[in-house]
N, C-alpha and C positions, 0 to 999 in steps of 0.2 A: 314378607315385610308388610309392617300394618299402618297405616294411614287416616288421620282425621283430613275431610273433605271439608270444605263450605264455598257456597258460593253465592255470586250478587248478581243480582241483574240490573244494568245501565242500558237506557237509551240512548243511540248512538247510531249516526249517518253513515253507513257502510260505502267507499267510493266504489265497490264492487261489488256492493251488495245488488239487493231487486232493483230496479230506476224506477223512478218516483216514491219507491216507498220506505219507510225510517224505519229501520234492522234496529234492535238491539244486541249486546253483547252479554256474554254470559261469563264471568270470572269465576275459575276456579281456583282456589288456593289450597295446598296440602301442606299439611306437618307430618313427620315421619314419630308415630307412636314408640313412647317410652316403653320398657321391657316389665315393668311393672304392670302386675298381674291381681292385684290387692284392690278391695271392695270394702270401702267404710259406709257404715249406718253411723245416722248424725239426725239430731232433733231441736228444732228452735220456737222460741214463744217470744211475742214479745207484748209491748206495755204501751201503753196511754198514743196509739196511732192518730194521725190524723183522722178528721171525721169529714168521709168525701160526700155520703149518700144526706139528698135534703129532708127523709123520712124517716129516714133511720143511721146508725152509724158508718160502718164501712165494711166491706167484703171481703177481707185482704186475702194473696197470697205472693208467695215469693220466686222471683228467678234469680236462677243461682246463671252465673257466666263462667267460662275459663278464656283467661287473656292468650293469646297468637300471638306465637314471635314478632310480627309484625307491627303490635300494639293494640291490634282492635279485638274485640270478643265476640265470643260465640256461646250462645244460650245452651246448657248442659242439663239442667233439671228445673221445674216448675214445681212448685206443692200446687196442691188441693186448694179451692178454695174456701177461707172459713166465714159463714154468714152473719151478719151483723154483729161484730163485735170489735171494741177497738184493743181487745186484752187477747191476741188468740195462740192459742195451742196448736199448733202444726203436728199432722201426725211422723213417727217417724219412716227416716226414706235411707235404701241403703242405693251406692252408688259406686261404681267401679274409678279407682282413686286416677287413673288415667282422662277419664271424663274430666273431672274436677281439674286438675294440673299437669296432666301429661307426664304423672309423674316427679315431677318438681315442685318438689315439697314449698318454694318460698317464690314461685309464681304468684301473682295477685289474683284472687277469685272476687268478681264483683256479685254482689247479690242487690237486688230492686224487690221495691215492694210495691202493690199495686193494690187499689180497690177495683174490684173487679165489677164491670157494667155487661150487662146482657147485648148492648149491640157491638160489642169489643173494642171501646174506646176506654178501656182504662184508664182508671185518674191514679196519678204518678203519686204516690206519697212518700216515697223517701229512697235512699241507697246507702250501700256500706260496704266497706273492703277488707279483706283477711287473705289467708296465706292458709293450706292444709299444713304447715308446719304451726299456725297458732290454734286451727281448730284441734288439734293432737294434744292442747294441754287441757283440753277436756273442760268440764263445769267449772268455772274459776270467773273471776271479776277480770279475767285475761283476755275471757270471751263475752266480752257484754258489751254489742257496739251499736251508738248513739245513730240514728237514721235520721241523714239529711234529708231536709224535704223545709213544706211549707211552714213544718210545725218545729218548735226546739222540745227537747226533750222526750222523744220519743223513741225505744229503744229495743234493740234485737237481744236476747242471751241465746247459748246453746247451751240444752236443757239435758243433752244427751251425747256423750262420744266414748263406745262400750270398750272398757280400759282391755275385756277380755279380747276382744279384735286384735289390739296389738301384737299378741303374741304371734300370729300370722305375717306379720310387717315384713316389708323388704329390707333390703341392706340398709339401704337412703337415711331409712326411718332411726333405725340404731346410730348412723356415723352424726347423724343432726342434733341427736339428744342426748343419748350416753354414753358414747364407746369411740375412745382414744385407741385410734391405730398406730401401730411402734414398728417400724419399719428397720430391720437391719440384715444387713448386705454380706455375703461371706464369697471372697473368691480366689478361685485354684493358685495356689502357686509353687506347686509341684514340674517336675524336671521335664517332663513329658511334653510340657507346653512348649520347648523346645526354648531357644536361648534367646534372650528379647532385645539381645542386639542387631539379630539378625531377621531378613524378611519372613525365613520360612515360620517364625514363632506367629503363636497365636498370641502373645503378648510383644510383638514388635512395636513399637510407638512410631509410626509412620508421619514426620509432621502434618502431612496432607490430606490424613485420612484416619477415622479412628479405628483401632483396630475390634476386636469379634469382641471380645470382653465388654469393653467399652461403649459398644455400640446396644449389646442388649444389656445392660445396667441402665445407658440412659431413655431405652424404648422404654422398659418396664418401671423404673424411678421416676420418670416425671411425672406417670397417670398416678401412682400408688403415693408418690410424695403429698399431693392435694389431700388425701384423706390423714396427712401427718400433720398439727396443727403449727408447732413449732419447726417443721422443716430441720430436725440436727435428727441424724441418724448413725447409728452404730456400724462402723464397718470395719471387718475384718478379712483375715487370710490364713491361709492354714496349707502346711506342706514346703514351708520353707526352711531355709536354714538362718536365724535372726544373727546380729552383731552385738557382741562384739566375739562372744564363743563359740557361735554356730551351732546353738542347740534346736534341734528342732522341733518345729511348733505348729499346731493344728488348730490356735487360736489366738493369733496375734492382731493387735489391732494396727491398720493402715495407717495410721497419724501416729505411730509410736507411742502413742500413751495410754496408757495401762488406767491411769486412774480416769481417761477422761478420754474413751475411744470416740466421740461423737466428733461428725463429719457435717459441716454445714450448706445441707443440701446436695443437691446431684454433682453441681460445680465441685464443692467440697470434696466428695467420695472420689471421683475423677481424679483430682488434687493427689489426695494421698495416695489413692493407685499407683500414680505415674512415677511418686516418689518412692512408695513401696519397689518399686522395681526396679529403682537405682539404690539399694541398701542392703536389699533381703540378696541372699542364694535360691533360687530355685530346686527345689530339692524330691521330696516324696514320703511316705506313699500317698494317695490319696483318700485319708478318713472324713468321714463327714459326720461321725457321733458325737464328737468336739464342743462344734458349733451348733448342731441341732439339740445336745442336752444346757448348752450354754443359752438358749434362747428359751428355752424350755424350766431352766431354773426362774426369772423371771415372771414367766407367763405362770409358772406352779404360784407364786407372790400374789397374785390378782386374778384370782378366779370368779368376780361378782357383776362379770358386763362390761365393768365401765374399761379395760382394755382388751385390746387384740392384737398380737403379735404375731407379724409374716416374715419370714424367713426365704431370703432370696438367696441360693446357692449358685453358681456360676461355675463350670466344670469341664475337662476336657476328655475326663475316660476315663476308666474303670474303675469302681471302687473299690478300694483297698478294706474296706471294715464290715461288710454285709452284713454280717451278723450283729454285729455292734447298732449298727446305723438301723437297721431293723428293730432292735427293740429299744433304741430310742424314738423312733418314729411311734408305734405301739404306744408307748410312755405319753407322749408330747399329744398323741391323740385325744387324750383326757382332759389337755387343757386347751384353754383361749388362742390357737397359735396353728397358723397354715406354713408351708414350707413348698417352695416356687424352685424346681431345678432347670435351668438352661444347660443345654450342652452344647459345649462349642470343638469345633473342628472335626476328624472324620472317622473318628473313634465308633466301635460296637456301645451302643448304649440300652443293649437288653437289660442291664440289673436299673437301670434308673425305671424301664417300663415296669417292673417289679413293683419298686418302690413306688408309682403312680399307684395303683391298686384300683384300675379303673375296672378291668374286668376281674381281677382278684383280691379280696381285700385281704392286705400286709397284715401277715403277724411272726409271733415269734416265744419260743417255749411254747407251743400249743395254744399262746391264747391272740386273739385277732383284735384287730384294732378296731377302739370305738367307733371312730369315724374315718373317711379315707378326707387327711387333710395335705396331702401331696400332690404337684400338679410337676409335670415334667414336658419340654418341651426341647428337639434339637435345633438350636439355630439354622443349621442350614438349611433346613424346610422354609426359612424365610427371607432367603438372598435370593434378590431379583436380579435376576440376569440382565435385566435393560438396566438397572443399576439405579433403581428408583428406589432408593434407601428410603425415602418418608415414607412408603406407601408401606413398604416391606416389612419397617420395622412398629407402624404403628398395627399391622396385622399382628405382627411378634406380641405384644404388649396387651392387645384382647385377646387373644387365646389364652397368654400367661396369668393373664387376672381374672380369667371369664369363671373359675370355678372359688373363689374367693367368696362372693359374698353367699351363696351355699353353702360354702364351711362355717362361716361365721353364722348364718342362719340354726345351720341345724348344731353348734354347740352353745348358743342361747336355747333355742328349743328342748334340746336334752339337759339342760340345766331349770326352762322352767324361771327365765329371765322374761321377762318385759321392757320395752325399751322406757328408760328415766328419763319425765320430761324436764327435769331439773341437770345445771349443768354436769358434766364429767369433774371430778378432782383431777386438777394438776397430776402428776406423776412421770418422775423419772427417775430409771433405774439408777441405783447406786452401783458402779461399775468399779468395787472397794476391792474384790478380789483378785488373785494373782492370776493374773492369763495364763494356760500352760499348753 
């Protein structure tokens, strides 16, 4: 675990300190460093500075600050200083994007400009505030900002922000600028799960307690929902038998409607679950090619960035469709779309490690998948015995997403995308076709 330090030193009367003499105190403050690993080079000049020096013009050079949760800042980089001129050219500096905002793109970065004196009493000329998500839209009149000080009209631009860097970018970077996440839920409602009237099911509806389904949809849907902008998500179920003929379906949507399966938020999805399983039959086998070529049709629609499609399955045992499911994963691997298995209750879940393809990557007819965009995880590895369900499950919720913005990474990078600093289009799927 990595850590920014700083500290201050106060004077200060210790009542156990030495007798007779004034101790001061030494404050340390820590932040716990973002996972962001990315180093931007950035270049600025600016214009018509104050004039500090009384024989010639001014010294200048700049410190950059990153703001602490706390409120106060802490100095991150200094340029060089450039001699007598009030027009100057800074050379360029690259810097590790941690330093600058800790990773948080829309943290405030203070920058000060200073004429620089030989006995280091700096004369103050001016200051200005940005976000590493505004220096990201690069040379633009977006980036031209006016330096407070003694003088008016005195002004900072950035000269330089290498657009080639981005392709390098974190997740952060893409969810900020281009790329609409579409979040949709698929889960078991095959026979196995046992009767949900009764306790032993894993779809019991316990007024008092939620039950296993339930409980990791809303671990993993709350973190995943903030990267959804509209908050309605697509949820379905598959392996039941539907009303009014009992035919049965491996991709039916939880709100009953076919033209318009969208679930308004986790509350929503929750909703229609509960209702789902006072309607449906519980029935079988358990296919998941269904839904994962159903998410996969979409995602084939918009292959240019600006979405990404995760696919949350929710499951109790064995799959029924291997081979199927298999080369729809293969398939699905080529486009914009990750695929998140929970499995719940106390079933063999060998073929879901399969389908992870962490130590082998999934393929099918001979040919292997582009990317391994499957993460599989069994719930019960995260039921706390002391019954500290928030600690439990918000563990549940980073292991299940921890491998997400890596997929999403590496099929921008094998695409040869850059993240758009212009907004994302609108988009949602037209849901026109028959569920079957």
């Amino acid at each position: 675990m990595d850590w920014h330090c700083r500290g201050d030193v106060q004077k200060h009367r210790y009542r156990d300190g030495i007798p007779g003499k004034k101790c001061g105190t030494i404050i340390l403050s820590a932040e716990e460093l973002g996972n962001c690993r990315d180093y931007t080079t950035m270049q600025f000049c600016a214009n018509k500075l104050d004039k500090k020096d009384f024989f010639g013009k001014s010294d200048p050079f700049m410190v950059f600050y990153r703001s602490n949760e706390d409120g106060t800042f802490t100095i991150c980089h200094k340029t060089e200083v450039m001699k007598n001129t009030l027009n100057p050219v800074w050379q360029p500096f690259s810097i590790p994007v941690r330093a600058l905002c800790n990773g948080d793109y829309d943290r405030t970065i203070k920058v000060e400009v200073y004429d620089w004196d030989r006995d280091g009493s700096h004369d103050f000329i001016g200051e200005f505030t940005t976000s590493y998500k505004e220096l990201c839209r690069g040379q633009s009149q977006l980036n031209v900002y006016e330096v407070s000080g003694d003088k008016d009209s005195q002004y900072c631009y950035l000269l330089r922000f290498p657009a080639a860097l981005l392709l390098t970018a974190s997740f952060p970077l893409f969810i900020c600028f281009s790329t609409q996440i579409h979040f949709t839920v698929a889960i078991d409602f095959t026979a196995s799960n046992g009767n949900p009237s009764q306790s032993t099911s894993l779809h019991y509806m316990n007024p008092y307690q939620m039950n296993a389904y339930a409980m990791a949809l809303k671990a993993v849907g709350e973190i995943i929902q903030d990267y959804d902008s509209d908050k309605m998500f697509p949820a379905l179920g598959f392996g039941a038998k539907l009303p009014p003929d009992g035919r049965v379906s491996h991709e039916f949507p939880l709100n009953g409607n076919i033209e318009n399966p969208y679930c308004n938020g986790m509350q929503g999805i929750l909703e229609a679950y509960h209702q789902s399983l006072k309607t449906v039959q519980l029935y079988g086998p358990t296919n998941f090619a269904p839904v994962v070529n159903h998410v996969a049709r979409y995602a084939a629609a918009v292959q240019d960035g600006s979405q990404y499609f995760v696919l949350l399955i929710i499951t109790d045992g064995v799959i029924s469709d291997m081979a199927q499911t298999k080369e729809a994963i293969v398939n699905a691997a080529k486009l914009p779309m990750s695929i998140i298995i929970v499995g719940v209750g106390q079933a063999e879940f060998d073929a879901m490690v399969e389908l992870d393809g962490d130590d082998v990557r999934i393929s099918s007819r001979g040919k292997l998948a582009e990317r391994d965009i499957v993460q599989f995880v069994p719930f019960r590895d995260y039921m706390d015995r002391t019954g500290n369900h928030v600690l439990s499950m918000a563990r549940l919720a980073k292991d299940v997403l921890a491998e997400i913005p890596d997929q999403l990474i590496s099929y921008m990078k094998s695409r040869g995308i850059k993240p758009n600093t212009d907004p994302p289009p609108a988009y949602s799927p037209a849901y026109s076709h028959v569920l079957c």
